[in-house]
C-alpha positions as CSV (number, residue, x, y, z in Angstrom):
1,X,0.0,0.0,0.0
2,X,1.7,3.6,-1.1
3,X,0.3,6.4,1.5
4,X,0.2,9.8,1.2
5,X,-0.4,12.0,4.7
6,X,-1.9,8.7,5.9
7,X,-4.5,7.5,3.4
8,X,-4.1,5.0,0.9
9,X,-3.5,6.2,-2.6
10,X,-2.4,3.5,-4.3
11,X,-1.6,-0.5,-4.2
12,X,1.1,-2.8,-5.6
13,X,-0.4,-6.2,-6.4
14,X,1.6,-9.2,-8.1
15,X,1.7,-9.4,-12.1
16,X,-0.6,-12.5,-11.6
17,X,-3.1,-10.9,-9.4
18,X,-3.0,-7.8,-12.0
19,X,-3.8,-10.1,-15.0
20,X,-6.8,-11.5,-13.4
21,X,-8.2,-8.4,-12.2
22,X,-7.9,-7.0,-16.1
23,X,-9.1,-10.5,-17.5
24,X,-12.4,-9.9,-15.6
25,X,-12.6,-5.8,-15.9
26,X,-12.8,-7.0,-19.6
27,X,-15.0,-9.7,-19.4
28,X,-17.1,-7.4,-17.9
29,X,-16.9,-4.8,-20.1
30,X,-17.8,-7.0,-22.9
31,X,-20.9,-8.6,-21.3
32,X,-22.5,-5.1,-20.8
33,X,-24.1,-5.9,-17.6
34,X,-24.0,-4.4,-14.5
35,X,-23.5,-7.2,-12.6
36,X,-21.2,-9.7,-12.7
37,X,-20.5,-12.8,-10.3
38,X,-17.0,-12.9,-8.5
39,X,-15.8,-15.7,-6.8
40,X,-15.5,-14.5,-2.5
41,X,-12.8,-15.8,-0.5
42,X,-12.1,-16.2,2.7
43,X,-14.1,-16.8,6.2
44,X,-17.4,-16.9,7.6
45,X,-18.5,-15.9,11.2
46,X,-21.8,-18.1,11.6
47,X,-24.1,-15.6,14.3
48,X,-26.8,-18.3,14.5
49,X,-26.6,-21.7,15.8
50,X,-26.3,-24.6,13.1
51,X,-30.0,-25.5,14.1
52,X,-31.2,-22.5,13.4
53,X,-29.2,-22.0,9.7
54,X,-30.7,-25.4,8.4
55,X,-34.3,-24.2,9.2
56,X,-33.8,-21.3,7.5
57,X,-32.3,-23.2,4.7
58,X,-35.4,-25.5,4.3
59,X,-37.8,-22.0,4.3
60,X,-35.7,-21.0,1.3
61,X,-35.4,-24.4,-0.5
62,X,-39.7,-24.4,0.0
63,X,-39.8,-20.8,-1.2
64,X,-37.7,-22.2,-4.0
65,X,-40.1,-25.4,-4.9
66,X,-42.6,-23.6,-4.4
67,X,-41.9,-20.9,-6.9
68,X,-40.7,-23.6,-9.1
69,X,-44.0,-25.3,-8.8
70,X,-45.9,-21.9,-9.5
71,X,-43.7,-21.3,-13.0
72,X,-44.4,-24.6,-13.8
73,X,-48.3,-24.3,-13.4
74,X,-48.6,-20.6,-15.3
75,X,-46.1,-22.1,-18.4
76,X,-48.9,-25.1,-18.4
77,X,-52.1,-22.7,-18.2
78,X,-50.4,-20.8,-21.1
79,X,-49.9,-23.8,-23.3
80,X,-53.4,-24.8,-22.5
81,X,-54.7,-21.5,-23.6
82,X,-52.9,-21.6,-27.2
């Protein structure tokens, strides 16, 4: 990190790390979008017990079904109706 009166101005990052970054900045660029998915890493401070993450997992994976189910059902009552 280069400072300048104590704030960060600028960073030196490896060739590697560079080259990725512009790979993607591209990528982006090309795809016109403006949003693109990045791959996250590093940790994960869980604030709820593991009981209470996999119930909240199954409300989502029934919202999902269930949404699922209800796409399903209007694409059907559209074929019907042609």
């Amino acid at each position: 990190m280069i400072t300048q009166h104590g704030r960060e101005r600028a960073t030196l990052i490896g060739t590697q790390e560079y080259q990725e970054l512009s790979r993607k900045a591209r990528a982006f660029e090309r795809t016109g979008r403006k949003t693109m998915r990045f791959k996250l890493e590093g940790s994960l401070e869980l604030c709820c017990s593991p009981e209470e993450l996999m119930e909240e997992m199954r409300k989502i994976r029934a919202m999902w079904a269930e949404s699922i189910h209800r796409s399903s059902a209007e694409l059907a009552r559209e074929l019907a109706r042609e």
